[in-house]
C-alpha positions as semicolon CSV with decimal commas, in nm:
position;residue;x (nm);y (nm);z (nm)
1;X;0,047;4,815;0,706
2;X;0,307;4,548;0,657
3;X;0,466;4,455;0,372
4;X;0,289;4,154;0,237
5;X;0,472;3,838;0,313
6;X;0,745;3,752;-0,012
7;X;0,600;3,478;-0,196
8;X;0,907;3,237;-0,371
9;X;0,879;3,267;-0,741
10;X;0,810;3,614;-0,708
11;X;0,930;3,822;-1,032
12;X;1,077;4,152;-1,041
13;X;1,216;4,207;-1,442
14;X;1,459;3,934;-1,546
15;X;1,519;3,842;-1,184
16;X;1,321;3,559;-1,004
17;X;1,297;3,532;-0,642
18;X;1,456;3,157;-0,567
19;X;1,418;3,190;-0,144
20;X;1,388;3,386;0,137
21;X;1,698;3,399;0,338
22;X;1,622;3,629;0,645
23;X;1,371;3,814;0,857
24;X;1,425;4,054;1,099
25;X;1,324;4,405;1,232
26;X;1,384;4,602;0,932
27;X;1,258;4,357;0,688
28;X;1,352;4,064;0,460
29;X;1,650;3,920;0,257
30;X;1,543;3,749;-0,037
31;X;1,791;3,556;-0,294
32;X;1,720;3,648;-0,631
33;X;1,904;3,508;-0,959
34;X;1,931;3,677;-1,281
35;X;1,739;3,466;-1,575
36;X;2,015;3,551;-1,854
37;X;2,338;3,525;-1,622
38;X;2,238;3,312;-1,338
39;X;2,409;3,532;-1,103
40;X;2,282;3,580;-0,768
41;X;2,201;3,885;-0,520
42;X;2,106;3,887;-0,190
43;X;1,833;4,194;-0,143
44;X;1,691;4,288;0,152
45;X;1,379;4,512;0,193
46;X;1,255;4,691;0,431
47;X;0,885;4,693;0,569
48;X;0,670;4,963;0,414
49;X;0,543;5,135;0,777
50;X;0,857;5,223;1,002
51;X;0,857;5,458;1,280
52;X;1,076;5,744;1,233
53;X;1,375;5,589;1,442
54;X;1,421;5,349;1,249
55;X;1,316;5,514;0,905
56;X;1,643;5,729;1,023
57;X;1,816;5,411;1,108
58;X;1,749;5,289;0,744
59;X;1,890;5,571;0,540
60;X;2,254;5,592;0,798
61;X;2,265;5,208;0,692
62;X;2,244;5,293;0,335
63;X;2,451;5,607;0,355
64;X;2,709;5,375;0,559
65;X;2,702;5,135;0,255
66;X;2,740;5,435;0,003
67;X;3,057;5,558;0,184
68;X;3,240;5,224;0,262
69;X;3,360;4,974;0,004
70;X;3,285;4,618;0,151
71;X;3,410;4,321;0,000
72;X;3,216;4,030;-0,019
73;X;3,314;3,670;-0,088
74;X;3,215;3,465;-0,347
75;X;3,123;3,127;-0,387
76;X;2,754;2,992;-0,282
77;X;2,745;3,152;0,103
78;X;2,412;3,233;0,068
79;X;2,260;2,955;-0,041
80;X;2,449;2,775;0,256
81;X;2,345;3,013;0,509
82;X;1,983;2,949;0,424
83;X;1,992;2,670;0,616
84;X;2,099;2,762;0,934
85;X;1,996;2,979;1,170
86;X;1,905;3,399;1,083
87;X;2,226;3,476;1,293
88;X;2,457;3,277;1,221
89;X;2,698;3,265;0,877
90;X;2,952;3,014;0,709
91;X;3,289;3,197;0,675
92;X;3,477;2,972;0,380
93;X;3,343;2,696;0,200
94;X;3,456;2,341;0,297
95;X;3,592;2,509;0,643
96;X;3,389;2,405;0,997
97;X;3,433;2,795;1,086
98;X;3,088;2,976;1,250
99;X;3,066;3,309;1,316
100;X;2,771;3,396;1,557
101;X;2,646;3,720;1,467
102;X;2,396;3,975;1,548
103;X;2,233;3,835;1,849
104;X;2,020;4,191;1,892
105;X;2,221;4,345;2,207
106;X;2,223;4,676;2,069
107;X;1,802;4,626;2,016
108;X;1,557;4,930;2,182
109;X;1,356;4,645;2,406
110;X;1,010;4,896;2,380
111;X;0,677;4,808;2,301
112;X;0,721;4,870;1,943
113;X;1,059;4,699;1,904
114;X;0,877;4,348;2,098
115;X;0,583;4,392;1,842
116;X;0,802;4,405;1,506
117;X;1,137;4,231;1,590
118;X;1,040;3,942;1,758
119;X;1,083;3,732;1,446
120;X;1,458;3,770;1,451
121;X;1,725;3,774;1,731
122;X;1,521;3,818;2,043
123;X;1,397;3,466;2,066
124;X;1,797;3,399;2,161
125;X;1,840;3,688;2,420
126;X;1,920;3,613;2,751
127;X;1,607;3,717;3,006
128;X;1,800;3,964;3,192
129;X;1,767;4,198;2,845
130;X;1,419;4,172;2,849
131;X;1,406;4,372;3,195
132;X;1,651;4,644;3,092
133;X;1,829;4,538;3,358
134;X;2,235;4,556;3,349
135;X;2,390;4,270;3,208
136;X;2,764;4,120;3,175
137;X;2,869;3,838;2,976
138;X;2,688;3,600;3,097
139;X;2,420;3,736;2,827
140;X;2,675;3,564;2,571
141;X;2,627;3,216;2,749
142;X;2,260;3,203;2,712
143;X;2,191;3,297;2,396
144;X;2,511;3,052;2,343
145;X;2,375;2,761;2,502
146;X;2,014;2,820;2,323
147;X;2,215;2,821;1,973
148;X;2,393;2,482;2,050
149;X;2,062;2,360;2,188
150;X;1,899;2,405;1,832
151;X;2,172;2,299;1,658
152;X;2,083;1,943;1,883
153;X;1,733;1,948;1,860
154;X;1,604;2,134;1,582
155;X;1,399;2,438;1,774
156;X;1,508;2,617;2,077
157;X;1,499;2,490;2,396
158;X;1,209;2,661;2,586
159;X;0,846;2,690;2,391
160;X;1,004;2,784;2,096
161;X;0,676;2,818;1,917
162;X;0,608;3,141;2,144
163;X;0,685;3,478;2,137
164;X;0,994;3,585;2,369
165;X;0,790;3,826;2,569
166;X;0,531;3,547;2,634
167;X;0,740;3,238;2,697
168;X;0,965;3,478;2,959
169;X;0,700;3,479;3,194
170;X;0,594;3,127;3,187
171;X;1,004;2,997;3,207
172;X;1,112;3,257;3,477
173;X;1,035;3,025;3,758
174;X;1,187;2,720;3,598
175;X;1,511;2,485;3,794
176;X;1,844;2,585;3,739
177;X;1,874;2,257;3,611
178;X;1,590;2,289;3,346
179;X;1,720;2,302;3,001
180;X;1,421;2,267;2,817
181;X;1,010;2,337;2,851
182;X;0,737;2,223;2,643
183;X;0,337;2,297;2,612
184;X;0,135;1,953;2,590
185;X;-0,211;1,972;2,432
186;X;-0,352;2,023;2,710
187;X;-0,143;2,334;2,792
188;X;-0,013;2,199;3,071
189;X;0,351;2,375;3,069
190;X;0,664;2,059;3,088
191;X;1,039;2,137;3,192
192;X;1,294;1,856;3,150
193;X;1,631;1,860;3,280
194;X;1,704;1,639;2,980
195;X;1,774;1,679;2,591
196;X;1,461;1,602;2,355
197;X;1,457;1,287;2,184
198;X;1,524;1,233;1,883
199;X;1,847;1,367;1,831
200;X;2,163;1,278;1,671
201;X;2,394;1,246;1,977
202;X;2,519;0,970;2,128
203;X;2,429;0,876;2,479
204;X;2,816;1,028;2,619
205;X;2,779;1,324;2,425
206;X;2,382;1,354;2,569
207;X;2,500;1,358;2,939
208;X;2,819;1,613;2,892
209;X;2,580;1,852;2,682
210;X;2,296;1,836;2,932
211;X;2,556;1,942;3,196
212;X;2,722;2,236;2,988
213;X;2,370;2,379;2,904
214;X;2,279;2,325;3,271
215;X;2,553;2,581;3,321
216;X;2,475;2,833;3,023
217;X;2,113;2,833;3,033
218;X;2,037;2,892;3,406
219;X;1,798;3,155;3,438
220;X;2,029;3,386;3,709
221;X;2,260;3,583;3,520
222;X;2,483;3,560;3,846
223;X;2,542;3,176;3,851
224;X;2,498;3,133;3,445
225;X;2,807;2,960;3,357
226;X;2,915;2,781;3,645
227;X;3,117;3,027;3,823
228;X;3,486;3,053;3,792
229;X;3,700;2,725;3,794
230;X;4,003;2,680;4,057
231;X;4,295;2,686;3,972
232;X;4,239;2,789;3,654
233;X;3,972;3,093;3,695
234;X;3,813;3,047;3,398
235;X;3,445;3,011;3,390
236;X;3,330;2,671;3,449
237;X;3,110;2,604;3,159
238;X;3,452;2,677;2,912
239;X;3,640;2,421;3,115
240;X;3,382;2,202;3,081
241;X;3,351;2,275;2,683
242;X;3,704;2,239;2,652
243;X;3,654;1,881;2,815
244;X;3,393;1,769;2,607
245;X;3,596;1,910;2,258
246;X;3,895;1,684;2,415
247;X;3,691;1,340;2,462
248;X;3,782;1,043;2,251
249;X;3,492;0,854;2,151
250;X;3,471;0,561;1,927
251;X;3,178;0,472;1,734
252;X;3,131;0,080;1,652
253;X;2,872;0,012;1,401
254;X;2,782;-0,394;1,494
255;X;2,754;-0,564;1,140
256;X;2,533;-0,828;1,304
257;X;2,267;-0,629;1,457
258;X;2,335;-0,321;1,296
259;X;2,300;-0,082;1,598
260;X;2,616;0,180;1,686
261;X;2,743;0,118;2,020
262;X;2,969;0,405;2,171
263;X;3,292;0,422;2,397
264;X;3,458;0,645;2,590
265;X;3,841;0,591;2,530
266;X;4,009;0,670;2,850
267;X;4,453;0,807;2,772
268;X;4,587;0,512;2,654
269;X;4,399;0,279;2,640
270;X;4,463;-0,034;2,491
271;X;4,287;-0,226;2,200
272;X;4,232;-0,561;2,428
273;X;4,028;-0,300;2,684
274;X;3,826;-0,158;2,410
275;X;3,759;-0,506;2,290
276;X;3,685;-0,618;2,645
277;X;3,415;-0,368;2,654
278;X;3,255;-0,412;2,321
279;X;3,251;-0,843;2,439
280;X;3,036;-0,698;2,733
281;X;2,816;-0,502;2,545
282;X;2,752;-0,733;2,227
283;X;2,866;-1,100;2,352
284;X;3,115;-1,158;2,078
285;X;3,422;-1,298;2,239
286;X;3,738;-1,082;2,230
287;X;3,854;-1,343;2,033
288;X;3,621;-1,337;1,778
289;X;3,593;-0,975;1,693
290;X;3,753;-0,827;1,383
291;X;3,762;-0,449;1,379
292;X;3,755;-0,292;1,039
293;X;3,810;0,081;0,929
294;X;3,620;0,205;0,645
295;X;3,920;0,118;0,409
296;X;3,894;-0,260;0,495
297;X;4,229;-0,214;0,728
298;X;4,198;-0,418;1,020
299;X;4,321;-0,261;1,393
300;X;4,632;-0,297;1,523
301;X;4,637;-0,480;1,834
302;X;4,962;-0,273;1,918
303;X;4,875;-0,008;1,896
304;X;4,643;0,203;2,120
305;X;4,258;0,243;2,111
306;X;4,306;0,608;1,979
307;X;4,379;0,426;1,610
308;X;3,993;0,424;1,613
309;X;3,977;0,810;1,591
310;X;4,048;1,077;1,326
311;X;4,197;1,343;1,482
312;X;3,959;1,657;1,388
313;X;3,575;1,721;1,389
314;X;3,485;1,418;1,162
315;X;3,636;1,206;1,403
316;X;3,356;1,332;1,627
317;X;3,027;1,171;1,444
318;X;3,073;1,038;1,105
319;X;3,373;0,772;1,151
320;X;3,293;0,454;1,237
321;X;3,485;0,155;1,286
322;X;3,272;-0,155;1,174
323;X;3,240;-0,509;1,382
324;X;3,237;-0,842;1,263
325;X;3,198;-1,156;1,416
326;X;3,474;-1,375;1,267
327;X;3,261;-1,706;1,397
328;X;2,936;-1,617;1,151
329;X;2,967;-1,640;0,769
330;X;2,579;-1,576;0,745
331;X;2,401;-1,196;0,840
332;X;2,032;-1,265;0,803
333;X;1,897;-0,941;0,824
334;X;1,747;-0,652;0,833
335;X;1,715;-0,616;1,200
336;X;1,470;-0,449;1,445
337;X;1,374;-0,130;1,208
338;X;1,466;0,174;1,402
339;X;1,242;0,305;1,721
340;X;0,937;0,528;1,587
341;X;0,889;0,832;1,868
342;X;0,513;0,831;2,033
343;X;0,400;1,137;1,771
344;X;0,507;0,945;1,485
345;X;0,370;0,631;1,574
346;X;0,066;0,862;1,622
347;X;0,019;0,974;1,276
348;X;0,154;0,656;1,119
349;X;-0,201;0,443;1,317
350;X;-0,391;0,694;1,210
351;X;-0,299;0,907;0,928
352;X;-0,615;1,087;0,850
353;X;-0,586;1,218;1,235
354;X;-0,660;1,635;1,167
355;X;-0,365;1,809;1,402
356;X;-0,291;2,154;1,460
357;X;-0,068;2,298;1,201
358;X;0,184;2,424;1,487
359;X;0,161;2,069;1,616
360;X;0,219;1,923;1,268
361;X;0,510;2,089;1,238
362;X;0,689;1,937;1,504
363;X;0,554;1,562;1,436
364;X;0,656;1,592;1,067
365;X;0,992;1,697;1,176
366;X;1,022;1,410;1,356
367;X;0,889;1,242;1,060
368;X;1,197;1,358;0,831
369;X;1,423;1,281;1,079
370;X;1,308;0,891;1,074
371;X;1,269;0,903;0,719
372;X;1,642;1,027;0,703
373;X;1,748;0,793;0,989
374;X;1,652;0,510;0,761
375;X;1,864;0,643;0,483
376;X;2,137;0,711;0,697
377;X;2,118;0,348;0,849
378;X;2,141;0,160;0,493
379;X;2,415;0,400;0,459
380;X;2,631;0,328;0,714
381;X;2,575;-0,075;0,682
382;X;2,640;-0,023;0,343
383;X;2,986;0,155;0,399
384;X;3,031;-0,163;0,660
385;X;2,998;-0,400;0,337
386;X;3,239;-0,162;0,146
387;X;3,476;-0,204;0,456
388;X;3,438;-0,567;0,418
389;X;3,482;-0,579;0,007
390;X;3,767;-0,403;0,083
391;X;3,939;-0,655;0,331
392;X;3,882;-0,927;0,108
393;X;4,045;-0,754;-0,135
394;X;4,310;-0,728;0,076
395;X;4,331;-1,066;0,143
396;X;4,338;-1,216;-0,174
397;X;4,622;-0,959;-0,227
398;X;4,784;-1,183;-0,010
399;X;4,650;-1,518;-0,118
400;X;4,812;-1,408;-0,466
401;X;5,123;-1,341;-0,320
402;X;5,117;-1,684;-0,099
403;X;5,000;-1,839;-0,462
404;X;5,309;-1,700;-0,688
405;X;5,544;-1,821;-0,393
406;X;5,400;-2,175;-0,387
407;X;5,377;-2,190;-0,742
408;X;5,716;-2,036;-0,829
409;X;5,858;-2,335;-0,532
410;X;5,669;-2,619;-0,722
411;X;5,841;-2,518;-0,995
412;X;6,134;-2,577;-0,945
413;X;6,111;-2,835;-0,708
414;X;5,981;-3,003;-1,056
415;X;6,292;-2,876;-1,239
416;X;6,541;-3,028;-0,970
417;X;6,337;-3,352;-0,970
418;X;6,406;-3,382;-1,358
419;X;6,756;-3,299;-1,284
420;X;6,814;-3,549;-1,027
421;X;6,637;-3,812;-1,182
422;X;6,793;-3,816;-1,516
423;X;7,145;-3,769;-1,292
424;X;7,072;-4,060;-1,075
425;X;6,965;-4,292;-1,367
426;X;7,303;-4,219;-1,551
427;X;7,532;-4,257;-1,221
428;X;7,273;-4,618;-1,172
429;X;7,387;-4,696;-1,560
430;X;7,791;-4,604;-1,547
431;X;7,804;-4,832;-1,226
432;X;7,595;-5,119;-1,351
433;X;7,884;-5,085;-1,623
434;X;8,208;-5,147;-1,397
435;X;8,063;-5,397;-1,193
436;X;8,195;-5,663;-1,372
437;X;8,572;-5,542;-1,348
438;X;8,571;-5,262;-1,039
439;X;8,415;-5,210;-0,751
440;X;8,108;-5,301;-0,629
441;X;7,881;-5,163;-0,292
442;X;7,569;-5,345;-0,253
443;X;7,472;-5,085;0,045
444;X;7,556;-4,841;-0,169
445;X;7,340;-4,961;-0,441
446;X;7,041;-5,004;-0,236
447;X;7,072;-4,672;-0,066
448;X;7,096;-4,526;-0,436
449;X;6,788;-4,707;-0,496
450;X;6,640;-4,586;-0,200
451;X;6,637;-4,214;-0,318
452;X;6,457;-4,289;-0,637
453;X;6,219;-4,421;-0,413
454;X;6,217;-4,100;-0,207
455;X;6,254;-3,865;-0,496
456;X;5,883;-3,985;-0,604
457;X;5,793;-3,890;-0,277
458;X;5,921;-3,532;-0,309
459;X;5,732;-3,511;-0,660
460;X;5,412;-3,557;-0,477
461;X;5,479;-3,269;-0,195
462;X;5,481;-3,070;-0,515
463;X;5,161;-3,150;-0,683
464;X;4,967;-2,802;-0,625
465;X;4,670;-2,845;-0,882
466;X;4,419;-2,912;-0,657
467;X;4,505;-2,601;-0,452
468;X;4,577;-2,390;-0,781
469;X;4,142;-2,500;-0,849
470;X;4,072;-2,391;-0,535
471;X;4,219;-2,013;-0,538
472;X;4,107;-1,982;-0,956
473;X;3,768;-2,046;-0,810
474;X;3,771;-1,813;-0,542
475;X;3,920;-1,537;-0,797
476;X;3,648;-1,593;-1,044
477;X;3,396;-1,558;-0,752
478;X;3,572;-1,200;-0,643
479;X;3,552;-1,078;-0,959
480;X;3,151;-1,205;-0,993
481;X;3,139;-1,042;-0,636
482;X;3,310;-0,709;-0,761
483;X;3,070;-0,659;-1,053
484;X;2,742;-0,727;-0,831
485;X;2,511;-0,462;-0,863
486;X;2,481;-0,524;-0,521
487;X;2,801;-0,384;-0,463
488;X;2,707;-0,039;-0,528
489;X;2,516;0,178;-0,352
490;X;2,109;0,091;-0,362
491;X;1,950;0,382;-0,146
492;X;1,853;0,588;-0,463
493;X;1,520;0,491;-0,390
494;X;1,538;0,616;0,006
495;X;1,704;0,917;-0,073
496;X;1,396;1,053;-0,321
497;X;1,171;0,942;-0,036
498;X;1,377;1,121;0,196
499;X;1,386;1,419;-0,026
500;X;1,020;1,378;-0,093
501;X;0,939;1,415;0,303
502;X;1,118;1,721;0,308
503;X;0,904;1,881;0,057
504;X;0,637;1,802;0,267
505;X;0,786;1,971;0,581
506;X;0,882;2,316;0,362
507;X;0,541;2,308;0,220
508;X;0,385;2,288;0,601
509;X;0,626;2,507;0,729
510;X;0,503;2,835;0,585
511;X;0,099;2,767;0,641
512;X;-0,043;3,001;0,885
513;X;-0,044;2,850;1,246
514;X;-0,376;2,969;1,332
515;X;-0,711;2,797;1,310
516;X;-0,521;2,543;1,076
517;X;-0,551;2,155;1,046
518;X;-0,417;1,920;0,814
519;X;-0,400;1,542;0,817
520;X;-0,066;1,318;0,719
521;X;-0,147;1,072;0,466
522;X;0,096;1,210;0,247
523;X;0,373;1,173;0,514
524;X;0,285;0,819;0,650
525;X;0,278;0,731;0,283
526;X;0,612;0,856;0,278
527;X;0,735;0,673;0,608
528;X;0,562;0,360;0,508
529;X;0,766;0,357;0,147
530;X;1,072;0,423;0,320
531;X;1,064;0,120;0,540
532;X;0,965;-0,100;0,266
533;X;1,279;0,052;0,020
534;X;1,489;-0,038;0,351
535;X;1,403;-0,382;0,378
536;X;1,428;-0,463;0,023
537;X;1,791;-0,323;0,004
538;X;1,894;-0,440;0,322
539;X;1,798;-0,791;0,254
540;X;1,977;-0,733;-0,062
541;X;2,299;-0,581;0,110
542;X;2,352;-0,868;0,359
543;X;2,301;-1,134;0,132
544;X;2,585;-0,981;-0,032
545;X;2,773;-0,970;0,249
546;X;2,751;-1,299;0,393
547;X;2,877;-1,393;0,032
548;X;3,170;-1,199;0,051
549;X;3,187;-1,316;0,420
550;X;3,183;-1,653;0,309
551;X;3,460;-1,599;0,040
552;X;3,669;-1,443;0,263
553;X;3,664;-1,774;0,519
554;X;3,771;-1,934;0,224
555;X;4,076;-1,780;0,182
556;X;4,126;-1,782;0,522
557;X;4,111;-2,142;0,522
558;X;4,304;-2,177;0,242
559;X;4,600;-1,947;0,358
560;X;4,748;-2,200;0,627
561;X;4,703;-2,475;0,383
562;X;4,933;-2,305;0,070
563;X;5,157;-2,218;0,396
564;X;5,203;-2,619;0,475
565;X;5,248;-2,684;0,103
566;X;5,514;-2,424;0,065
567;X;5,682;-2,569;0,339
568;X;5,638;-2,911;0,239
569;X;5,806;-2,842;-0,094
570;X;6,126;-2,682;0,084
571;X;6,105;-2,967;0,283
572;X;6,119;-3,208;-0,028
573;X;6,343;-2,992;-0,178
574;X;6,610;-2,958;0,079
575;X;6,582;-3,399;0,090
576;X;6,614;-3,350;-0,307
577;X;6,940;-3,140;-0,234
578;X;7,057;-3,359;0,080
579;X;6,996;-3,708;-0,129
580;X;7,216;-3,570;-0,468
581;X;7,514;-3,427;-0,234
582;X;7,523;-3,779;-0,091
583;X;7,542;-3,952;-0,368
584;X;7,784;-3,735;-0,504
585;X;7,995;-3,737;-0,225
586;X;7,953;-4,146;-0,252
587;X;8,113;-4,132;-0,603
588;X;8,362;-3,934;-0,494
589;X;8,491;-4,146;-0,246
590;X;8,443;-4,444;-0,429
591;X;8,684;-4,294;-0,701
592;X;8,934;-4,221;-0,440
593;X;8,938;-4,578;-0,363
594;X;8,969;-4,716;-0,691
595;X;9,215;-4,449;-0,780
596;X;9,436;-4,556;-0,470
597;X;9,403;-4,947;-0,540
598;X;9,488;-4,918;-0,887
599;X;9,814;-4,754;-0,844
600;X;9,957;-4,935;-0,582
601;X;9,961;-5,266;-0,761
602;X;10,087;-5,083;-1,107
603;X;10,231;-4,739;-1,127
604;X;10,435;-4,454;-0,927
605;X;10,295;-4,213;-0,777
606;X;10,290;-3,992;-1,123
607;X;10,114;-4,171;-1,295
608;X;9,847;-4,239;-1,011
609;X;9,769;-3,874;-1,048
610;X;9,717;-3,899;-1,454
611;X;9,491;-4,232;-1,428
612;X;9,277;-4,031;-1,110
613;X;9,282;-3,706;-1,352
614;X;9,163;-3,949;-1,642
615;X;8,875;-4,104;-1,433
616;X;8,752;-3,755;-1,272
617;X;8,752;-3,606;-1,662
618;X;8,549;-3,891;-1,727
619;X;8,287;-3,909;-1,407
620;X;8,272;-3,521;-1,542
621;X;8,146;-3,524;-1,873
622;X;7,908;-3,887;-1,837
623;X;7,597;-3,667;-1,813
624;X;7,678;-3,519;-2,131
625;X;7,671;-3,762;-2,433
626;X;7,818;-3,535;-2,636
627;X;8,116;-3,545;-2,486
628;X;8,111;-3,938;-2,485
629;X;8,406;-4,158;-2,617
């Protein structure tokens, strides 16, 4: 008999069993962690009844491990690897580098072997190994393409709930074009040429992997893969991998209906085609579209589409680049709440409905997926109001840069206004003085009068209080904005829910498939707080953002308006500057003319020079009473 199954919690001295990491032919690999240390071990035992082969087998392996010093890595691998498939292993942490592992080649494909093993690697062996017939690579490209199809879909792609020896007869007759098969209730074997929905892919990504595992998963060993490509003679379904690794697709997350939209970006491509294509797909008018990143920068228009995608693997799902509508200040939300799939909607109108365990499973997967799709939703909007907090930021960056030049400008525009005035006022004064006995312009006078006139005009081109309100106000309300609690994250809520629905799922998971039923009032209760926590913080969240949306078409009104003023003001100020070189230049000839009158009726040229010297010295220092008789 079997070793009985290795219940978590299980105690063996001071170390506690925290999960079971593996199964396979031998045995299992349980993590254990020491109560006093906390270190972890990864022990793996074998099954009490083996046949002699392998009971042989079992002491070379630990004779092996005797001889040979292996070095292990540290860090939390294990834990990691727990949740991923049996044969498959992280090599270094916070490095996207998989190393597929013992898919069961070497495996002794008897009676005995399909009996005890079937737990582990065989469900991802190509069928050719099942007939002990020869086999070539190819064998690599199924098991492969069955890997990357559970990575997609969560469970392997044909009646994964079967045993390999039984499914292999029932899929041996499928299309080439089949890439998954399913059992309905009624038994009734399905085959689908299609992925299984829900999944995390977008639609582009959908129809190049449902091509590539057309290739890899074909049942004939001989045309698995695709054949060889010309010119290049490599096997079709690596040329076509190579492809899909080399696409360029941009992910726009639409702030006002909060659904992702997709695109293809073709070499080169511009911005203005990219937005051409989002106006078809949303109606938003080229014109009206502002393209964020998630640090608030807006695109370049130019520079190419490609600005929209990190070069690497998170460039592949995760980035988005967030659309606005430049035309609305107001995002009502929440939307349309996302699609429920038939079984959910199932268990969610009736939630006392008794289903098959094996059944259950798969609904209340789909279950956690929704419940995390929700999450993930608020999340992304969320980071789309963080995008937008951070370009208004960015924008009253600038509005306090456009401030300090208008203010520094009034300033002194006000300090050359004083200056003038009190200069033109004396010069009015010293000439009202000599009237009597010198010269005398009445055109002068009045044009002198004239730019006091116009100097009160160029005081009023630099009155900027009503302005300076405006942008104190809109400070104070960025700051009120920044310390929202609405700012910061509100999913805690969702993401206990969603943690609380996959609690559910590991507690169904283990129960015996047989003869088993269970209702899912604990999951729809789950489902049905989710939603609720969505709206609430959603409603929250865009009522947040059409404030800072509003705040930011203030500024954005304001901006050309400090603009004009500033340009006003060197406007007034270059008059202020053009009005006191005329006058100036007024006195000066008027000087020259009283100079040259003067000493032609009394004195030689000498002393013309002293009595023009004596009057300059004298226009010189009037401004300065101080210097004054």
């Amino acid at each position: 008999m079997d070793r009985p199954p290795v219940q978590q919690g299980t105690v063996c001295g001071s170390w506690d069993m925290k999960d079971r990491l593996g199964t396979g032919g031998f045995g299992n690999v349980c993590l254990y962690q020491n109560r006093d240390t906390g270190e972890l071990i990864a022990i793996k035992s074998c099954r009490l009844e083996l046949s002699s082969k392998n009971k042989d087998r079992w002491c070379q392996e630990i004779q092996i491990m005797k001889r040979r010093r292996v070095r292990g890595r540290g860090g939390d691998p294990t834990r990691r690897d727990a949740t991923r498939p049996e044969d498959e292993t992280r090599r270094d942490a916070g490095k996207v580098v998989h190393k597929i592992i013992d898919l069961g080649y070497a495996k002794d494909l008897d009676q005995g072997s399909l009996c005890t093993s079937f737990v582990g690697t065989l469900q991802y062996l190509a069928p050719e190994l099942f007939e002990n017939k020869p086999y070539t690579v190819t064998v690599d490209y199924w098991s492969f393409g069955t890997m990357i199809f559970e990575c997609i879909a969560g469970f392997r792609p044909f009646l994964h709930n079967m045993q390999p020896f039984t499914w292999h007869e029932k899929i041996k007759k499928k299309d080439p074009k089949h890439i998954y098969a399913y059992e309905e209730m009624s038994g009734e074997i399905r085959f689908s040429q299609h992925l299984p929905q829900p999944n995390n892919l977008c639609s582009i990504m959908v129809e190049q992997l449902e091509t590539w595992l057309q290739l890899v998963l074909n049942w004939d060993p001989q045309q698995r893969g695709g054949g060889l490509d010309n010119p290049s003679g490599r096997p079709q379904c690596f040329v076509l991998m190579d492809h899909i690794l080399n696409l360029k697709i941009v992910h726009i997350l639409n702030m006002t209906s909060a659904k992702i939209l997709s695109f293809l970006l073709q070499p080169d491509e511009s911005l203005h085609s990219l937005q051409s294509s989002i106006e078809r797909e949303t109606g938003i008018a080229t014109c009206n579209q502002e393209l964020l990143l998630e640090m608030g920068v807006s695109l370049d228009p130019r520079k190419p589409a490609s600005q929209c995608v990190i070069e690497g693997v998170r460039g592949w799902d995760s980035y988005m680049v967030y659309l606005f509508d430049k035309s609305k200040t107001a995002y009502e939300g929440p939307f349309q709440p996302r699609h429920l799939s038939e079984c959910v909607n199932y268990i969610v109108q009736d939630s006392k409905a008794l289903l098959p365990i094996l059944q259950l499973r798969k609904v209340w997967a789909e279950a956690v997926h929704y419940v995390s799709g929700l999450k993930e939703d608020y999340s992304r909007l969320f980071q789309g109001q963080r995008a937008a907090m951070l370009s208004l930021l960015r924008y009253n960056t600038n509005l306090t840069k456009m401030k300090n030049t208008m203010v520094s400008a009034s300033q002194q525009l006000e300090a050359k206004l004083q200056f003038f005035k009190k200069s033109i006022e004396i010069d009015l004064e010293r000439y009202s003085d000599q009237m009597a006995f010198g010269i005398s312009s009445e055109k002068m006078l009045r044009a002198w009068r004239e730019m006091e006139d116009r100097a009160v005009g160029c005081a009023k081109a630099g009155e900027i209080s009503f302005l300076d309100d405006q942008i104190m106000g809109l400070h104070t309300e960025i700051v009120e904005l920044q310390r929202s609690p609405y700012a910061r994250r509100q999913g805690d809520v969702m993401e206990l829910l969603e943690q609380r629905a996959i609690e559910l799922y590991k507690q169904l998971k283990p129960r015996p498939p047989d003869n088993g039923y269970s209702d899912s009032t604990e999951m729809v209760k789950t489902i049905v707080l989710t939603v609720q926590g969505q709206d609430k913080v959603l409603k929250e969240l865009f009522g947040h953002l059409s404030r800072l949306l509003g705040c930011k078409q203030k500024i954005i009104d304001l901006l050309p308006q400090i603009e004009m003023t500033v340009n006003n003001i060197k406007e007034a100020d270059n008059s202020l500057m053009q009005m006191q070189a005329k006058r100036q230049r007024e006195i000066w000839h008027l000087l020259k003319i009283a100079c040259v009158s003067f000493a032609c009726l009394t004195a030689p040229a000498i002393l013309i020079h002293s009595i023009f010297s004596q009057v300059v010295l004298s226009l010189v220092v009037i401004p300065y009473p101080q210097y004054r008789g």
